[in-house]
C-alpha positions in Angstrom: -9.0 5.8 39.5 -6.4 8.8 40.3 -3.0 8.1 40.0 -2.4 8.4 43.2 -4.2 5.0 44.3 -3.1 3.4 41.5 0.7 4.2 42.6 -1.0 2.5 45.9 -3.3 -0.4 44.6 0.6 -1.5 42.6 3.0 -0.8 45.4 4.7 -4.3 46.3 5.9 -2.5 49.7 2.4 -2.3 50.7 2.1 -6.6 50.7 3.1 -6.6 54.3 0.2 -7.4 56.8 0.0 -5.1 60.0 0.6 -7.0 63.1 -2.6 -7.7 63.7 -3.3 -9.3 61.1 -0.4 -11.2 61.3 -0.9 -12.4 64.8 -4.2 -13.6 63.8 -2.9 -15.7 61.0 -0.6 -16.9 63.4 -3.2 -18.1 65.8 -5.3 -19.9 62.8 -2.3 -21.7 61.6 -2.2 -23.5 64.3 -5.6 -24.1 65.3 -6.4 -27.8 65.5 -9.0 -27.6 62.8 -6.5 -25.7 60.6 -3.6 -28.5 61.3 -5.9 -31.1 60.8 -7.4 -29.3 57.6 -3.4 -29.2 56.2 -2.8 -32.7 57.2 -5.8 -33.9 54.9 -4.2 -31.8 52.5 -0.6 -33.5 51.9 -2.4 -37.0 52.4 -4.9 -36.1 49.6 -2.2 -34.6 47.9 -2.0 -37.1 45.3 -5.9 -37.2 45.0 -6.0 -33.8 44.0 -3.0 -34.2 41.0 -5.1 -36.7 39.3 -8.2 -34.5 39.4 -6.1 -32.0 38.3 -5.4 -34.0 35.4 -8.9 -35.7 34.8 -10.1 -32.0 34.6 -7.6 -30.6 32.2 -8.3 -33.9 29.3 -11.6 -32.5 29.6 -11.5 -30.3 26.6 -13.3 -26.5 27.7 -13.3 -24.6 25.1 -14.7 -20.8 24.6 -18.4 -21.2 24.9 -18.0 -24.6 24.9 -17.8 -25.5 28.6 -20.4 -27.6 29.3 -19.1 -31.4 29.4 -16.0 -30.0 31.9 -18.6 -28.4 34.0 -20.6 -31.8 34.5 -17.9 -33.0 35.5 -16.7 -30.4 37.7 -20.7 -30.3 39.1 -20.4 -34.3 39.9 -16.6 -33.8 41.4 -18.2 -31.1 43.3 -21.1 -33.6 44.9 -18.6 -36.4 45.5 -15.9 -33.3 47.7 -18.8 -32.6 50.3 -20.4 -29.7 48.5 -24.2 -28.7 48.0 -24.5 -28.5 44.4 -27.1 -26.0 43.8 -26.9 -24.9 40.4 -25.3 -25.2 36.9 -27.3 -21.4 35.8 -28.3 -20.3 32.1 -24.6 -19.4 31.0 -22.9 -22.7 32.3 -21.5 -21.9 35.8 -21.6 -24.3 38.4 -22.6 -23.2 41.9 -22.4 -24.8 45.0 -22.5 -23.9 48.7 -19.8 -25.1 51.4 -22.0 -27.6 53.8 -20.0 -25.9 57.1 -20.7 -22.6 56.2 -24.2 -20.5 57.2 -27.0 -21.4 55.6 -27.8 -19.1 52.2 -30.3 -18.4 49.5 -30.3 -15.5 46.4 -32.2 -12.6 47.8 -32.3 -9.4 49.4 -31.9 -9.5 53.2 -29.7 -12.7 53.3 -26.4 -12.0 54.6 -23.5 -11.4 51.6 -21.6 -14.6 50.9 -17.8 -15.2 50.8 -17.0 -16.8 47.0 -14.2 -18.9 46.3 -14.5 -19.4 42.1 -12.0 -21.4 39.3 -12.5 -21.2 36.0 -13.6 -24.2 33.5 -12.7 -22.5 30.1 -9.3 -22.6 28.7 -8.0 -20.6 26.0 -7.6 -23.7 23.3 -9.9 -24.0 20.1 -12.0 -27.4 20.4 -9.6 -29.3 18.0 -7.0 -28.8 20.0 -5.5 -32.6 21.2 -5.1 -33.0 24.8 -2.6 -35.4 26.1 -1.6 -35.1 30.1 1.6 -36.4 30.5 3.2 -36.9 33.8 6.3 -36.9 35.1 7.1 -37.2 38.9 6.0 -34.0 40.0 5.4 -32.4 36.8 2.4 -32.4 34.6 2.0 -31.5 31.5 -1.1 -30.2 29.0 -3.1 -27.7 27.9 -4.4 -25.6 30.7 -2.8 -28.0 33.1 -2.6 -24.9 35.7 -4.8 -22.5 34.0 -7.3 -23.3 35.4 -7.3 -27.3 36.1 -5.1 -26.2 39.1 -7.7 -24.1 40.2 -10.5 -26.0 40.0 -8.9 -28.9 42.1 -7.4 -26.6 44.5 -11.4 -25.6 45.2 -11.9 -29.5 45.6 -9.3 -30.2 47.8 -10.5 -26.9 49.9 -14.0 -28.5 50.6 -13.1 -31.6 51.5 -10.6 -29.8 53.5 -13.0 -28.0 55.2 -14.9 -31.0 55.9 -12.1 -33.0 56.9 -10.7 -31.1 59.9 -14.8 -29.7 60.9 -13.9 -26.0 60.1 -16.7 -23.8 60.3 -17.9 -20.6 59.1 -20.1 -18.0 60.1 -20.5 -16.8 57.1 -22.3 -18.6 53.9 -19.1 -19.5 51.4 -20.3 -20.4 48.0 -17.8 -22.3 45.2 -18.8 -21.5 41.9 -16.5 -23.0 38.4 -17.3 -19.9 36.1 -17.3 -20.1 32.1 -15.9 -17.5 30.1 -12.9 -15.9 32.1 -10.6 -16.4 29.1 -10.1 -13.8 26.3 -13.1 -14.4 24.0 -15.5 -15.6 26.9 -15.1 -11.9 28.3 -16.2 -12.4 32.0 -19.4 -13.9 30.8 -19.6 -15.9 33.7 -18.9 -13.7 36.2 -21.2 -11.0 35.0 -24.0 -13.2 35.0 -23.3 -14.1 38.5 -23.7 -10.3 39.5 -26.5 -9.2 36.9 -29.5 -8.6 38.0 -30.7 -12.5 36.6 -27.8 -13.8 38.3 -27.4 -15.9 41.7 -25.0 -12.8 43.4 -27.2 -9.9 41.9 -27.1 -8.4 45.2 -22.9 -8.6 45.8 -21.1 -10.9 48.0 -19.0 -10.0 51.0 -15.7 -10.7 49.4 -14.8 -12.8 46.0 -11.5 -14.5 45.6 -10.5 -16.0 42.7 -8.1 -19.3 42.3 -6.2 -19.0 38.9 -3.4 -21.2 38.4 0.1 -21.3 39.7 1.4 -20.3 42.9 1.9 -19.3 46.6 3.3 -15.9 46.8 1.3 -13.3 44.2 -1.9 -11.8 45.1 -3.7 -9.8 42.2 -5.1 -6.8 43.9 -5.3 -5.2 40.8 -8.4 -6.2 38.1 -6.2 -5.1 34.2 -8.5 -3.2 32.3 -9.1 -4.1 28.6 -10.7 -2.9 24.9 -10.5 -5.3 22.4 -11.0 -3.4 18.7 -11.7 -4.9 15.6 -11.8 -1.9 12.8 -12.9 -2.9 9.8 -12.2 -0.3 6.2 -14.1 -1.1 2.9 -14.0 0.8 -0.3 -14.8 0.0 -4.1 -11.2 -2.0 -4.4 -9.9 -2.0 -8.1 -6.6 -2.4 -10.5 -3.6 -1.4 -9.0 -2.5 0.3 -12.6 -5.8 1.5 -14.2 -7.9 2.8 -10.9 -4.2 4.1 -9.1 -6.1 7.1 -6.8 -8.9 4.9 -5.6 -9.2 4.6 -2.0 -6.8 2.0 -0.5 -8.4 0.3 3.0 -5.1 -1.2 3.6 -3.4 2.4 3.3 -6.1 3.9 4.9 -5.7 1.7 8.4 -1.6 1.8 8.1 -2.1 5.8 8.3 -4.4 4.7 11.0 -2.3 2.8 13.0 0.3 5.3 12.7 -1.3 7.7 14.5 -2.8 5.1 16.9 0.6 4.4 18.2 1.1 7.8 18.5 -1.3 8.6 21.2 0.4 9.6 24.6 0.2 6.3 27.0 -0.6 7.2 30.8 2.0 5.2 32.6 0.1 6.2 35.8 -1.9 4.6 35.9 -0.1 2.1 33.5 -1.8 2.0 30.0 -0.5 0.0 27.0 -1.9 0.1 23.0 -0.8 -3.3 20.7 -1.9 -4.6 17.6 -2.1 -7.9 17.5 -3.4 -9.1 13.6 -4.3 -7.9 10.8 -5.3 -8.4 7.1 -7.0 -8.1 3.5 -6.5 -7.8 -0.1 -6.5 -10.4 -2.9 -3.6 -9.9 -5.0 -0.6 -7.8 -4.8 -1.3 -6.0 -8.2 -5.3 -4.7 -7.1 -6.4 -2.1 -4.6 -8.5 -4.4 -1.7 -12.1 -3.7 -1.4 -11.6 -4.7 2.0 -8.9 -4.5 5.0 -9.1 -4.9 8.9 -7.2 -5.0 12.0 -7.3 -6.2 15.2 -6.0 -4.0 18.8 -6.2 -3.7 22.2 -5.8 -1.5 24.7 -5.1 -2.4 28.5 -5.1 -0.2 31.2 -5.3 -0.6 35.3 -7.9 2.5 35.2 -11.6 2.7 33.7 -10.7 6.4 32.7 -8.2 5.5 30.6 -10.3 3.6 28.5 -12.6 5.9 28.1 -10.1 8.3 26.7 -8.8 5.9 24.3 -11.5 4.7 23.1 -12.6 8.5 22.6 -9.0 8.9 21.0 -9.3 5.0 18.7 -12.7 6.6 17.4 -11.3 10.2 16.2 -8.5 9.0 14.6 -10.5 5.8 13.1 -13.2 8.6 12.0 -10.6 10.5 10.7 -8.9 8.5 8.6 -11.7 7.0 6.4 -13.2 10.6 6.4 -10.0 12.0 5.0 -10.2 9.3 2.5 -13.3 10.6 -0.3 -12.2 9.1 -3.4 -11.7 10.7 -6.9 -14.6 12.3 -8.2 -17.4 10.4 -9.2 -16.4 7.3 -6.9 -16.9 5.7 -3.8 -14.8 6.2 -0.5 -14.0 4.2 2.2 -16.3 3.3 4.9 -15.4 2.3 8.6 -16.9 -1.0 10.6 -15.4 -0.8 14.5 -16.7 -3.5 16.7 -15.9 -4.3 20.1 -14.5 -7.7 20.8 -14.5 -7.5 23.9 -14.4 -5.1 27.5 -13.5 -5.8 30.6 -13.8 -3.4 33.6 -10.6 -2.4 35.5 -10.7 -2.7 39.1 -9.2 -3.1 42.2 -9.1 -3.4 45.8 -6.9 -1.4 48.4 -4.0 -3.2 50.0 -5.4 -2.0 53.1 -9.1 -3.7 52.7 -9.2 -6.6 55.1 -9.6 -9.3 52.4 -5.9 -8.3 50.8 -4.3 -7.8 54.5 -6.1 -11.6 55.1 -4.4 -12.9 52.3 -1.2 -11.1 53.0 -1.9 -12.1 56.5 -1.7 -16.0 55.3 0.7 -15.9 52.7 3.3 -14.5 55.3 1.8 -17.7 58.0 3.0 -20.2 54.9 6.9 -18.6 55.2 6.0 -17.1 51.4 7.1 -13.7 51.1 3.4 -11.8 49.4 3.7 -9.6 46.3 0.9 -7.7 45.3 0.3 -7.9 41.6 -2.0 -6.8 38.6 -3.6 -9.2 36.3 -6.7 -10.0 34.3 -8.9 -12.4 36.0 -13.0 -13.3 37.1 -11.8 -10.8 39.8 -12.2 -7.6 37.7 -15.9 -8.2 37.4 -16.4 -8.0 41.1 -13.8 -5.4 41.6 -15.3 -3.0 38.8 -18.5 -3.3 41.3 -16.0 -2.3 44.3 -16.6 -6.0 45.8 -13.6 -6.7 47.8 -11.9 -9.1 45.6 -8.5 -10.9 45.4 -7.0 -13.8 42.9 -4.8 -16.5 44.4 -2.4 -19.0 42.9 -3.3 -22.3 44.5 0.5 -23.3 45.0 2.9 -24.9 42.6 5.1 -23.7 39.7 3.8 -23.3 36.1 4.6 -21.9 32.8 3.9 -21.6 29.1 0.3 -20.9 29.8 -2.0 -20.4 27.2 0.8 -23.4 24.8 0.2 -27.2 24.5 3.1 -27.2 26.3 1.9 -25.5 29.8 3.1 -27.2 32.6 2.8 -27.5 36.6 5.2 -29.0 39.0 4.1 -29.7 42.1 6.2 -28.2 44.4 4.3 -26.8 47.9 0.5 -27.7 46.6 -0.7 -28.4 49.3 0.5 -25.0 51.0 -1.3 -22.8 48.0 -4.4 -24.3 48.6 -3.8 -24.0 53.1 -3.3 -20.1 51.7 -6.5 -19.7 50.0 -8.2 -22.0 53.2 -6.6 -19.3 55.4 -7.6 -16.2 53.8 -11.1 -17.6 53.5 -10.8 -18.0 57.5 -9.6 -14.5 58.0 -12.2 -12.9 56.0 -15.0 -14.8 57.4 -13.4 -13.8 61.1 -13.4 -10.1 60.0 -16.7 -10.5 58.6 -17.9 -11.9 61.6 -16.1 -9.3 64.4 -17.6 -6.0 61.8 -21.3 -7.8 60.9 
């Protein structure tokens, strides 16, 4: 991506819909299906809380997804959506019943996805308590992603509600593996050549957690490192000059942290754990560490990791041993990639979501983030990711929390922008 449309792609000035767009918001939000459709929504308000919650007791693990997502397939059935598939990795897929008819395939017209994700970031013995309080709720992944996943609910029967329609097909899909360890797994089985959207969609927007004015444009870039140094280990005293792996990766780390950082586009390097050894008084047979590096541009983590493998190399080559003995050896494996992204502020699905925020009275602000939405935007799909209204924090603790303040109006946004794209899809198709 050149710097120059990364400066773009980040520039909160450019959240401002043209007048067009604007004026077409303004004639959705108050067509009679879209009042009606926002009616259901603060009546059903209280329906969609306790999903909310009945969702997030459900414990979703990494790779452990499937009980939430039978319950998210039957929650899907029971909102007025065509279940049509939970696929091999675990995603749940369904179409929108007042939407154009669609089936996987070439020659079928590009659907618009709305997706939520089922995992959460929490180990499986992790307890789970929701505990409410007025407005609030509180729990492990109460907003990230329970939120989301009612909010895709409450859309459907929404839509059904207030007899929207749309011209083009809208599929819902609950994805596994958006969090850290899954690695878009989910999402890029959806758009691999086995998956359901081999062939693309028309535009992918993504409902992750909290809010009603931030729209990720942006898909946050990431190479997650673990590096691995062995050598013959010994006493600290008696084989002093043997190879030390824990010396070895601090010299490494050293010069890791070293390495210029692009800040356009912005690029970051941390280490996040590390360990090895048995004893303080013995040279360890064994040391390794743990890194990432983000970045908002694919090129940039190419370099680095071109730059993390010279200086790893390095390092345990510059490291023989005395003679007669063993040196160190190097083990570097990839925890995890995922593709940086993103969509111009200018592409009609941002200036439709901009478009609606603005309807709501929320002021948009364009954002960068790491969400199901990189996958799509890596493949330059139009994609966004929404907040589906609210206030949250301490995501990713046991003690994240949502509040409930303007729900309904997140998920009227992400109704909205649906409405908008499928109008420019319709007026360009």
């Amino acid at each position: 991506m050149p710097p120059e449309l990364s400066r773009l792609l980040r520039d909160a000035d450019a959240a401002t819909a043209s007048p067009s767009w604007d004026a077409r918001a303004a004639r959705w939000i108050e067509h009679p299906g879209v009042v009606r459709a926002r009616r259901y929504l603060e009546s059903a308000d209280s329906r969609t809380l306790d999903e909310q919650a009945a969702l997030a007791a459900v414990p979703a693990p990494p790779f452990h997804e499937e009980r939430r997502g039978r319950v998210m397939a039957d929650l899907m059935a029971a909102s007025d959506l065509a279940v049509l598939e939970t696929d091999a990795v675990g995603n749940v897929v369904a179409h929108l019943p007042r939407s154009a008819p669609w089936s996987a395939g070439p020659g079928v017209r590009l659907p618009i996805v709305v997706a939520a994700h089922l995992d959460t970031v929490f180990p499986p013995d992790t307890p789970i308590e929701v505990v409410r309080d007025g407005d609030l709720l509180r729990a492990p992944g109460i907003s990230d992603d329970a939120r989301g996943l009612a909010a895709v609910l409450a859309l459907s029967r929404a839509v059904s509600e207030a007899r929207l329609e749309f011209r083009s097909p809208v599929l819902v899909v609950a994805t596994v593996g958006e969090e850290g360890p899954g690695d878009l797994r989910g999402v890029r089985h959806l758009f691999s050549p086995e998956g359901l959207l081999a062939d693309g969609c028309a535009a992918f927007v993504s409902l992750d957690g909290a809010g009603l004015r931030r729209i990720v444009n942006v898909g946050l870039g990431s190479l997650r490192y673990r590096a691995t140094v062995r050598g013959p280990g010994g006493h600290s005293w008696v084989d002093y000059g043997t190879p030390n792996p824990i010396h070895a990766l601090a010299r490494a780390l050293d010069n890791l942290t070293r390495v210029p950082l692009s800040t356009t586009p912005a690029t970051t390097l941390s280490v996040g754990r590390w360990g090895g050894g048995t004893a303080v008084n013995a040279i360890p047979t064994a040391a390794w560490v743990e890194f990432e590096v983000r970045s908002e541009a694919e090129v940039e983590l190419s370099r680095m990791d071109l730059e993390i493998r010279s200086i790893l190399d390095r390092v345990a080559a510059g490291n023989p041993g005395r003679p007669g003995s063993h040196g160190l050896t190097l083990e570097l494996d990839v925890l995890g990639r995922r593709p940086a992204g993103g969509t111009s502020p200018h592409h009609p699905v941002v200036e439709a979501a901009v478009a609606a925020t603005r309807s709501l009275g929320a002021h948009p602000e364009l954002g960068v983030s790491s969400t199901d939405a990189n996958l799509p935007m890596s493949l330059g799909l139009p994609s966004v990711t929404l907040g589906a209204g609210g206030d949250a924090g301490q995501a990713h603790t046991p003690d994240e929390w949502f509040r409930n303040v303007q729900g309904p109006d997140g998920i009227a946004r992400a109704l909205m922008t649906l409405l908008l794209v499928d109008e420019a899809l319709t007026r360009h198709g």
